[in-house]
N, C-alpha and C positions, 0 to 999 in steps of 0.2 A: 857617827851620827852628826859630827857638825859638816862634815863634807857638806851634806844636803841642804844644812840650814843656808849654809856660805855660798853657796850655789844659788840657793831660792833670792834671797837678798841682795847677789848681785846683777841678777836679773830682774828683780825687781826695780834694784835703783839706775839700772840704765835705761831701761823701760818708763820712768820716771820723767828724768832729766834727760835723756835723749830720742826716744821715740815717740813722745807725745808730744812733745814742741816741734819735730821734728814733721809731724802728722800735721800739727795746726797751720806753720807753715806754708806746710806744701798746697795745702785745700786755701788757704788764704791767698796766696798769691795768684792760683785757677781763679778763685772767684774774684778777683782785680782784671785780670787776664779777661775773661769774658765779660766782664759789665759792662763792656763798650761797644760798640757798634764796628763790623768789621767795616772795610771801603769798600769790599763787596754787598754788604749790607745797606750802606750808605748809597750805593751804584743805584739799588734794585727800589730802593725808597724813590731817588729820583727819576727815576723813568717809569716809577707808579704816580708821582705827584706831576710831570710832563703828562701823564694818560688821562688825567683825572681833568685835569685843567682843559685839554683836546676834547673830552667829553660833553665839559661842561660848555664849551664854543660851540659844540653839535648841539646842543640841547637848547641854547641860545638863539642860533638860527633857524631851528625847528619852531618853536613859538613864534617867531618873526614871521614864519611862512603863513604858520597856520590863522595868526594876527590878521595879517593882511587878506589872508581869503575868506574870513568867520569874522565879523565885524563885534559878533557877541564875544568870541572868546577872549579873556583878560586874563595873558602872560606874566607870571612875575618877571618883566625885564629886569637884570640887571647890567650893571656894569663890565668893563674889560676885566676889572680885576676887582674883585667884590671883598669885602672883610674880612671872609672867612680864609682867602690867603694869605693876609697877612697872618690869621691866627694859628696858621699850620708852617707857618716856614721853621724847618727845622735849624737847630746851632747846628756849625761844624765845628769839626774838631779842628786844630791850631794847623796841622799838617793838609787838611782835606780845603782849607780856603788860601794856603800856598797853591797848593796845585790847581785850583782855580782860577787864582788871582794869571797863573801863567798861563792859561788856556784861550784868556779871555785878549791877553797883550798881543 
């Protein structure tokens, strides 16, 4: 009868002390792992924030046109570069403005 107990109790305390930190871990370091942005990720963000910007220049010279031929309609002109991109410029990461910094040299 103590075979069993000795058995249950050593399975229990490795299960303790090694497979549950062991679990915490694992799942802690994935979730470090993924909280960041991959450079594919970062790729795809700027060639939508490039799109958005091309958009907003057609949008821009759309109200120009229509300005000029409809003496009533009042375009919100704005500027080349309006506010709102300053307030979306994303940080890069320490390696993603390396590789920038050499793109640009």
């Amino acid at each position: 009868m103590d075979a069993p107990i000795f058995l249950v109790s050593v399975i229990s305390i490795l299960t303790l002390f090694v497979g549950l930190p062991w679990l915490i871990f694992h799942y802690v370091t994935q979730w470090k792992k993924n909280g960041t942005l991959s450079v594919e990720d970062e790729n795809l963000l700027d060639e939508l924030h490039a799109l958005a910007r091309r958009l907003d220049d057609r949008m821009n010279t759309i109200e120009r046109i229509v300005a000029a031929d409809s003496p009533s309609f009042r375009p919100g002109l704005r500027d080349e570069r309006t506010e709102l991109d300053e307030d979306f410029e994303l940080p890069r990461s320490p390696e993603r403005a390396t590789r920038t910094r050499r793109r640009e040299h």
